[in-house]
C-alpha positions as CSV (number, residue, x, y, z in Angstrom):
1,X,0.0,0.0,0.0
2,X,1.3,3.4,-0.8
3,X,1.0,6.1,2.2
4,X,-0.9,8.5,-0.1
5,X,-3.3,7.5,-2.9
6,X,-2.0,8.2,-6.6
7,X,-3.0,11.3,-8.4
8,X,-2.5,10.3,-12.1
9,X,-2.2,6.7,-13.2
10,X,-0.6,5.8,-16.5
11,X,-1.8,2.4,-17.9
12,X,0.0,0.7,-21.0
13,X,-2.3,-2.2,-23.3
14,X,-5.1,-1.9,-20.6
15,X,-7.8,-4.4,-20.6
16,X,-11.2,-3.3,-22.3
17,X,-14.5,-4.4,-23.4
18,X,-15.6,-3.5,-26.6
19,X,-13.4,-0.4,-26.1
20,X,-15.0,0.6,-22.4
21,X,-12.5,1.0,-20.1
22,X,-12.8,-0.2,-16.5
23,X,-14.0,2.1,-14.0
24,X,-12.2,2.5,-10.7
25,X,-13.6,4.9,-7.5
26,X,-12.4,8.2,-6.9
27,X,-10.7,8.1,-10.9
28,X,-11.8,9.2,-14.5
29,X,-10.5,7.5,-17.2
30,X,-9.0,9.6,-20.6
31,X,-8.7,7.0,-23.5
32,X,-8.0,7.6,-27.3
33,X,-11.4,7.7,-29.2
34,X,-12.6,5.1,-31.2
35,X,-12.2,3.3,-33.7
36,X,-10.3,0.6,-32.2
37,X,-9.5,-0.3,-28.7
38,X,-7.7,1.9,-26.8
39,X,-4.0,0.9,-26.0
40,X,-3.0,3.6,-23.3
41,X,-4.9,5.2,-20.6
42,X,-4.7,7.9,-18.4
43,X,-6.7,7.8,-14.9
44,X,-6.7,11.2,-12.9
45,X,-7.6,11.5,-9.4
46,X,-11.0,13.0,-9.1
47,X,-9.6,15.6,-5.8
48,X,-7.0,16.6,-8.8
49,X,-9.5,17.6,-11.1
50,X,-11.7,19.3,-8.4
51,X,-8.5,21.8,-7.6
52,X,-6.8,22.0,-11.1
53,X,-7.6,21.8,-14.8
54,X,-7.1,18.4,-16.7
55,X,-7.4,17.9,-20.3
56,X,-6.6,15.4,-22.7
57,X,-4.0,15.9,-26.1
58,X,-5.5,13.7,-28.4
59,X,-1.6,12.7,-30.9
60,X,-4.2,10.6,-34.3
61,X,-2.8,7.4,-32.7
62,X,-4.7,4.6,-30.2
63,X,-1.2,4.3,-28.6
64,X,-0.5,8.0,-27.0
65,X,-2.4,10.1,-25.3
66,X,-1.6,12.8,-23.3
67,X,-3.1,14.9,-20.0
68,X,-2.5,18.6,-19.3
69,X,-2.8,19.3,-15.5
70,X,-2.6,23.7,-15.5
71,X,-3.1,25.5,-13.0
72,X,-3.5,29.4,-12.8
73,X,-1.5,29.8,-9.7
74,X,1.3,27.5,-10.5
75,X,2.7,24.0,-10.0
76,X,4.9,22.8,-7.2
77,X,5.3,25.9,-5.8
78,X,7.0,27.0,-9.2
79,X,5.5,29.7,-11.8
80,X,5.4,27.0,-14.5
81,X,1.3,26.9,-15.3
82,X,1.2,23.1,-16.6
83,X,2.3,19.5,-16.4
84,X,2.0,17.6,-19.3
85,X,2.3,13.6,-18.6
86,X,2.1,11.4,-21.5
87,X,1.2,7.5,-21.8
88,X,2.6,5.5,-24.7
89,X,2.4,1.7,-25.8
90,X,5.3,1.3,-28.4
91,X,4.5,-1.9,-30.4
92,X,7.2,-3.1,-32.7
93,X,7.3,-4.3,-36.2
94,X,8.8,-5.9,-38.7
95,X,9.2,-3.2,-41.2
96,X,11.5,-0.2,-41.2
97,X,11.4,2.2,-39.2
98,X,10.9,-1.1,-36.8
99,X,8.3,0.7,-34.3
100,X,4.7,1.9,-34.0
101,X,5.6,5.4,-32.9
102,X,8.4,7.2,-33.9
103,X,10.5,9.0,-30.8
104,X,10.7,12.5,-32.3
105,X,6.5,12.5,-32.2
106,X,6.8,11.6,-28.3
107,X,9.9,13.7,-26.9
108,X,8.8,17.1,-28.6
109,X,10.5,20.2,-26.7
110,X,8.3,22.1,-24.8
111,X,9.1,24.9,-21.8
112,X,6.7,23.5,-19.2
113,X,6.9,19.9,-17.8
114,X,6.5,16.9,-19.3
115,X,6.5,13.5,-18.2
116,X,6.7,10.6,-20.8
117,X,5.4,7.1,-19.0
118,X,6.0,4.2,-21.9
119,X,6.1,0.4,-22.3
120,X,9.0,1.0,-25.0
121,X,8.7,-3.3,-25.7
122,X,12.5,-2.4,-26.6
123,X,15.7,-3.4,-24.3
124,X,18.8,-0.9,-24.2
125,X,22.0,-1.2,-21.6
126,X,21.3,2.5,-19.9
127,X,18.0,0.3,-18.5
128,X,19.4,-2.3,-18.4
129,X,22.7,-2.8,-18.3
130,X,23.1,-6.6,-17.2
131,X,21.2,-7.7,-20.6
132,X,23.6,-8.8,-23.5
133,X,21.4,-7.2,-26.9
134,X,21.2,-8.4,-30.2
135,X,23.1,-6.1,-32.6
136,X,19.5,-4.9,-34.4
137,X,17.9,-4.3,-30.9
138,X,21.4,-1.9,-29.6
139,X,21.0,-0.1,-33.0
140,X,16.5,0.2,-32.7
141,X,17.1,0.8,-28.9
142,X,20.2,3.3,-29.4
143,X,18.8,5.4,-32.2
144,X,15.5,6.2,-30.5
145,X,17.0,6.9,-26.7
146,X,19.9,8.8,-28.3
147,X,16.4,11.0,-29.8
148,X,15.1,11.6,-26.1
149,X,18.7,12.7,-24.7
150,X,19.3,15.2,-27.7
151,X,15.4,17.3,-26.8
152,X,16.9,16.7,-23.8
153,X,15.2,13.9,-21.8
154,X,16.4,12.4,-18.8
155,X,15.4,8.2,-17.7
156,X,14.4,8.2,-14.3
157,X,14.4,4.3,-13.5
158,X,16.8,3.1,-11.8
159,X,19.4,1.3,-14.0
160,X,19.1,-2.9,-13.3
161,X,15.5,-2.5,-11.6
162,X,13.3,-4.8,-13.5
163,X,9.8,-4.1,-14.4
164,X,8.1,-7.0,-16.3
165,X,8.3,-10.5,-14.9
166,X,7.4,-12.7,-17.0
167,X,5.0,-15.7,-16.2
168,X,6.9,-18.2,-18.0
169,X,10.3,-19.8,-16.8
170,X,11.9,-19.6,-20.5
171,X,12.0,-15.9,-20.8
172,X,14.3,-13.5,-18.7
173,X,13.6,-10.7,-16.3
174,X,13.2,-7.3,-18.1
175,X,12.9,-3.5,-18.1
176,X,10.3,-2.2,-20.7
177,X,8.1,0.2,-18.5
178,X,10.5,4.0,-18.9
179,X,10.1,7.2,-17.4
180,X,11.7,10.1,-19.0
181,X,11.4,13.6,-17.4
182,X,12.4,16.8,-19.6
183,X,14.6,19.5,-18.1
184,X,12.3,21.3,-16.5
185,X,10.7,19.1,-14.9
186,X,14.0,17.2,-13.5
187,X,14.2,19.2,-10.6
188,X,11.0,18.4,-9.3
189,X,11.5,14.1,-9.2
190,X,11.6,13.3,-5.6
191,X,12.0,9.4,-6.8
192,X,11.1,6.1,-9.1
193,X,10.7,3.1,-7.2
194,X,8.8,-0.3,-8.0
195,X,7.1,-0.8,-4.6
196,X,4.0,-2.5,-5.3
197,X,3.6,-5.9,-6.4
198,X,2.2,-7.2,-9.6
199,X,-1.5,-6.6,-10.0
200,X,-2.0,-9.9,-12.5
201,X,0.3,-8.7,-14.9
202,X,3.9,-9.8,-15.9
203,X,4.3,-5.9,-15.2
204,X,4.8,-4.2,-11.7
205,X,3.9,-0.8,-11.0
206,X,6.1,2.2,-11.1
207,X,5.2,4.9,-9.0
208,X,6.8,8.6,-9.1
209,X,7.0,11.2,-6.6
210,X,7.0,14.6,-7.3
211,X,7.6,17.3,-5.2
212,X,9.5,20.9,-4.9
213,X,13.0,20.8,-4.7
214,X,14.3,21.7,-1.4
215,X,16.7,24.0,-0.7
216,X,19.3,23.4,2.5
217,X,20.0,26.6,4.9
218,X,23.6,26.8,5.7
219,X,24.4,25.7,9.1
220,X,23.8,27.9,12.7
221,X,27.2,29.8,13.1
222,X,28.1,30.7,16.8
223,X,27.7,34.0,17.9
224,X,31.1,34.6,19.3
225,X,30.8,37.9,20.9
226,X,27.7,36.6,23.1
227,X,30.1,33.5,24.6
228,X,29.9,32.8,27.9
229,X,33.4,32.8,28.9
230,X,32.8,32.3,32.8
231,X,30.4,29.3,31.8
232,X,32.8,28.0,29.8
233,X,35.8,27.9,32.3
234,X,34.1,26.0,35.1
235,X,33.3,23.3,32.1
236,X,37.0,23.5,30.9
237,X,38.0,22.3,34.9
238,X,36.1,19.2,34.3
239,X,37.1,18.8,30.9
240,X,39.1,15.2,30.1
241,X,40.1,14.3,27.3
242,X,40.1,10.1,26.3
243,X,43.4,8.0,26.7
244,X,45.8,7.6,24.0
245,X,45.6,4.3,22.3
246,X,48.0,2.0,23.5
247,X,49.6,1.3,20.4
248,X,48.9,3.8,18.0
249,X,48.6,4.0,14.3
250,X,47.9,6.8,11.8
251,X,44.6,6.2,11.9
252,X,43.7,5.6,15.5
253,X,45.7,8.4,16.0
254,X,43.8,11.0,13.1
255,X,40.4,9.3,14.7
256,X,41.4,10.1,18.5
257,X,42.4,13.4,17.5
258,X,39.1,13.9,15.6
259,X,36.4,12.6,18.6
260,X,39.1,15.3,20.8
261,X,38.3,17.9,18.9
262,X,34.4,17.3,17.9
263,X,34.0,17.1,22.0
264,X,36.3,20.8,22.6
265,X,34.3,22.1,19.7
266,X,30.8,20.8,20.8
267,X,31.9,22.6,24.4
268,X,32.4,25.3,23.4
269,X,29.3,25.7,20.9
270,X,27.2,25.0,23.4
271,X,27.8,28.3,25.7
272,X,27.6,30.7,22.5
273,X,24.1,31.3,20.9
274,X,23.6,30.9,17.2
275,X,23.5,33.7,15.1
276,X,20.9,34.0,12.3
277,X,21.6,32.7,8.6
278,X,22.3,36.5,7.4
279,X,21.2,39.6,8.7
280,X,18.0,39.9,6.9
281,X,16.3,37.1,7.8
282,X,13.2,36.3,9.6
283,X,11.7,33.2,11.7
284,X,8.9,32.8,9.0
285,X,11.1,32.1,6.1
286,X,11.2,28.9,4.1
287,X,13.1,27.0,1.8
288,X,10.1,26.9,-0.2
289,X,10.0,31.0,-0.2
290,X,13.7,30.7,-1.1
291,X,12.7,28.7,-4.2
292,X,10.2,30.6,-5.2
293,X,12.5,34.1,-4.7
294,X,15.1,32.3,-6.7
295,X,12.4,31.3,-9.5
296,X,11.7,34.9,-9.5
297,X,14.6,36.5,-10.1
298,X,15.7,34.3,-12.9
299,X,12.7,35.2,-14.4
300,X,13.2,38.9,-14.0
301,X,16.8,38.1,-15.4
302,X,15.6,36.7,-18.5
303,X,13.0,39.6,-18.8
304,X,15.2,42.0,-19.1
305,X,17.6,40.1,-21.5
306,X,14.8,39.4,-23.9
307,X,11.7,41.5,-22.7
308,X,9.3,39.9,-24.4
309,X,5.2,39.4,-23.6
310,X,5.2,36.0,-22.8
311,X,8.5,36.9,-20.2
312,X,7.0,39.8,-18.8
313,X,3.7,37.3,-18.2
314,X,6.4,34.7,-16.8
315,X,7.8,37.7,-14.4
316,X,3.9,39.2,-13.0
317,X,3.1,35.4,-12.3
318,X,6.4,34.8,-10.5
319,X,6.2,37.8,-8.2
320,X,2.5,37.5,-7.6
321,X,3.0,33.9,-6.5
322,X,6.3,35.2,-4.6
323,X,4.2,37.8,-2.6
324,X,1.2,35.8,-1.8
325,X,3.7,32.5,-0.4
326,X,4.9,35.5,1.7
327,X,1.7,36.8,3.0
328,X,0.7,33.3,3.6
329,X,4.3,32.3,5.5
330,X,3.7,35.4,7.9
331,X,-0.2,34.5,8.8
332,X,0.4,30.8,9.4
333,X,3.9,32.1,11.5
334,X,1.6,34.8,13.6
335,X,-0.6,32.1,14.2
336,X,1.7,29.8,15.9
337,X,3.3,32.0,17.7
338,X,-0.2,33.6,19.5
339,X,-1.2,29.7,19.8
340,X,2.1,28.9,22.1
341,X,2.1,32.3,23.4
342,X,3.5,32.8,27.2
343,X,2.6,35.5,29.5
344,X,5.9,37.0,29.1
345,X,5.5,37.1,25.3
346,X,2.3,38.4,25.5
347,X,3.6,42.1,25.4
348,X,5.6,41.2,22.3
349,X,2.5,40.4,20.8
350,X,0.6,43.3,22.1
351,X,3.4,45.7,20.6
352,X,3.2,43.6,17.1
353,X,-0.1,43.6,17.0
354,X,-0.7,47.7,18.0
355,X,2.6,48.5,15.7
356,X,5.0,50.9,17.0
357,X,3.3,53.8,19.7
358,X,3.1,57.6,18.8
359,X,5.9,60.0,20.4
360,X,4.6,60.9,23.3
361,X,6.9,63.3,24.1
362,X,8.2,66.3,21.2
363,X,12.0,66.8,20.3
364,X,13.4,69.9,22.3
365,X,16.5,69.9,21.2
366,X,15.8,72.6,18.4
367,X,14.5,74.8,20.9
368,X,16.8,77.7,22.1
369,X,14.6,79.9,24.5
370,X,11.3,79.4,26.5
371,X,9.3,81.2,23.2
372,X,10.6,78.3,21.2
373,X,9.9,75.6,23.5
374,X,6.5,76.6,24.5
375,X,5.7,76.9,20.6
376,X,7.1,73.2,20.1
377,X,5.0,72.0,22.6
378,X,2.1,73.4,21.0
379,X,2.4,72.1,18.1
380,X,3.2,68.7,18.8
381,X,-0.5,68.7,21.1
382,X,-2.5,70.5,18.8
383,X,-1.2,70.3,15.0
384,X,-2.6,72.4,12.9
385,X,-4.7,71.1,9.6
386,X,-3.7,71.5,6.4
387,X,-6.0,73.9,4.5
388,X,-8.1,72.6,2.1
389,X,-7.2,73.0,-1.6
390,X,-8.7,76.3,-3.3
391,X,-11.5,75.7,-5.7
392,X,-9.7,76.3,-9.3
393,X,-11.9,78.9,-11.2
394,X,-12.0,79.2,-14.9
395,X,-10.7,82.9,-16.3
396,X,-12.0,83.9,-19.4
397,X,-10.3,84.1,-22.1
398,X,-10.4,87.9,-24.0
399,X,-11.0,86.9,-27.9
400,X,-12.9,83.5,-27.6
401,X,-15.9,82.7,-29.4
402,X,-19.5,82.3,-27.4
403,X,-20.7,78.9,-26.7
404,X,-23.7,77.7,-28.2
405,X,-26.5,75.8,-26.5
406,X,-26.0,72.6,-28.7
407,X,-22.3,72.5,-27.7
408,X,-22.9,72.7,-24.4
409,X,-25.9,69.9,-24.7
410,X,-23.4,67.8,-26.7
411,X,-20.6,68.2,-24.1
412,X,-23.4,67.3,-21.2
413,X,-23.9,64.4,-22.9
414,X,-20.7,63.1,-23.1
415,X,-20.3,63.2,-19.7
416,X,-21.2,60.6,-16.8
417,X,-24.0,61.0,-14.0
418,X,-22.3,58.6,-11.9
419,X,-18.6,60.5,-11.4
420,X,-17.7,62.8,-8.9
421,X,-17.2,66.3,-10.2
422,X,-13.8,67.6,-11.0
423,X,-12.5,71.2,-9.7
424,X,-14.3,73.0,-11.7
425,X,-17.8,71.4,-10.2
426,X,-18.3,69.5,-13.9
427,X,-18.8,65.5,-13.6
């Protein structure tokens, strides 16, 4: 069983009646259209379509079919819009070009994600590299993968993982089922592992995680000039350090040096307080906020090197998702920190909460004399209001021509009955 139910399911030659698919609860099936029986399918979670957009890219062929899953607020945390994940059945045959499908029609190059799940029916060493090949399988096999790397295209399996069993004890273990992941979507595989056993088939199931790339914060560094020195001396009394081996060699010797040091180190450490990551930062940042900052620069980079409409798009949709991952990281922090609030951090919150109290007090150090300082005072206690604006009047011009009554009609008219009226008291 897998901790958390599948979202898309790729199916290769899947079995159908009179071209029907079978139903499964909590999926909808995507086929090819008839004629013929469909030989791939594409099941999507129903809770996937109720929070994104999926639709199906038909390719004039009962062996591919594709899914786009778009989503106006971005995937994975990323500003990329779409995932594309396509399901293909390559058959093979006995004429040239040797194959149903030809690569070039499945690895096209696009700029969002794509994810190409096939039963390939075709045997090549990066898969599989414990198989000895026929020389017209390496040349079939080595033409159409060297097509995917040159897009480019990346195999996720795991080289010497098998995926089809077969029932018989003639024929030999085999990998047929491949995954290949284009460059942008590489960085968000989490993994490819065959955990599930057969389901009647001679195939087993591959499942793929994705998920946004995290990013590591560097290590706490000490805070040197906050060490407790005193602390640290009383600990340094009791410090002992462990017996020289007996007999020792360079390497007992390097390794009681090193668990010497780690315990000196790890003594001192622990009387100094750590400092923050860099001077700007704040307890509700994130890794995932650092991707997403990162994601949005390079698009502003690439903006202004080529400032085109779809780049400028690229760069709104960035910083909006940016800002709102923000917003959100700052809510969801307040929250937590009012829910484990203690009374002594209840005037931190107060003072958060109320922002920053007035001056209570004016500054008297521009004041000279008792005039001065009495005027400063009453000033700062009863400030005086800015005087409204003067109403703009129109001056008439010497030599101008009268208006006539249809001009002014046909200027009325232009006008709006629901704006507010401008200086001069016209809407």
């Amino acid at each position: 069983m897998l901790p958390d139910p599948p979202l898309l399911v790729a199916v290769q030659d899947p079995p159908s009646r009179r071209s029907v698919l079978p139903t499964f609860l909590g999926f909808m099936s995507f086929a090819p259209p008839p004629p013929g029986c469909p030989q791939v399918a594409i099941y999507v979670s129903r809770t996937l379509n109720q929070h994104l957009s999926c639709l199906t890219v038909l390719h004039d062929s009962s062996e591919m079919l594709s899914v786009d899953v778009f989503s106006p607020e971005g995937l994975f945390g990323f500003p990329q819009h779409s995932l594309r994940v396509t399901s293909v059945y390559l058959l093979r045959t006995n004429c040239p070009p040797y194959r149903s499908i030809l690569p070039e029609r499945v690895f096209s190059f696009l700029s969002h994600p794509h994810l190409v799940l096939c039963d390939f029916n075709l045997h090549h060493p990066l898969a599989d590299p414990c198989r000895s090949l026929s020389e017209g399988e390496f040349i079939i096999s080595t033409s159409d993968f060297d097509a995917t790397f040159d897009v480019p295209y990346d195999l996720l399996n795991t080289p010497g993982v098998y995926t089809r069993f077969p029932f018989d004890t003639i024929s030999r273990f085999s990998v047929f089922d491949l995954a290949f992941a284009n460059t942008a979507l590489c960085p968000l595989v989490s993994s490819w592992d065959t955990p599930l056993p057969t389901t009647g088939s001679d195939h087993v199931p591959c499942v793929i995680t994705l998920k946004p790339p995290a990013i590591l914060l560097p290590p706490p560094t000490p805070h040197w000039a906050l060490f407790d020195l005193s602390a640290v001396r009383k600990a340094l009394e009791s410090f002992t350090t462990l017996p020289c081996p007996p007999k020792p060699t360079p390497n007992s010797r390097s390794r009681w040096c090193d668990i010497c040091s780690t315990r000196l180190t790890s003594l001192q450490t622990s009387h100094a307080p750590s400092k923050p990551p860099c001077p700007r930062w704040k307890p509700w940042l994130s890794p995932r906020l650092s991707s997403l900052r990162w994601e949005y620069h390079k698009c502003a980079r690439i903006s202004r090197l080529d400032p085109s409409p779809l780049n400028w798009s690229n760069v709104k949709s960035s910083r909006r998702t940016y800002l709102k991952a923000i917003s959100s990281a700052k809510k969801t922090h307040w929250s937590d920190f009012l829910s484990s609030a203690t009374p002594r951090s209840l005037w931190t919150a107060k003072r958060v909460a109320f922002g920053r109290p007035p001056q209570w007090f004016p500054d008297l150090r521009g004041a000279s004399d008792q005039a001065e300082i009495a005027e400063t005072l009453l000033d700062h206690s009863f400030p005086s209001k800015s005087p409204p604006p003067p109403l703009l009047r129109l001056t008439r011009y010497k030599d101008y021509t009268p208006l006539t009554s249809e001009e002014i009609s046909r200027a009325l008219s232009k006008s709006s009955n629901t704006s507010a009226p401008g200086p001069d008291h016209i809407p």
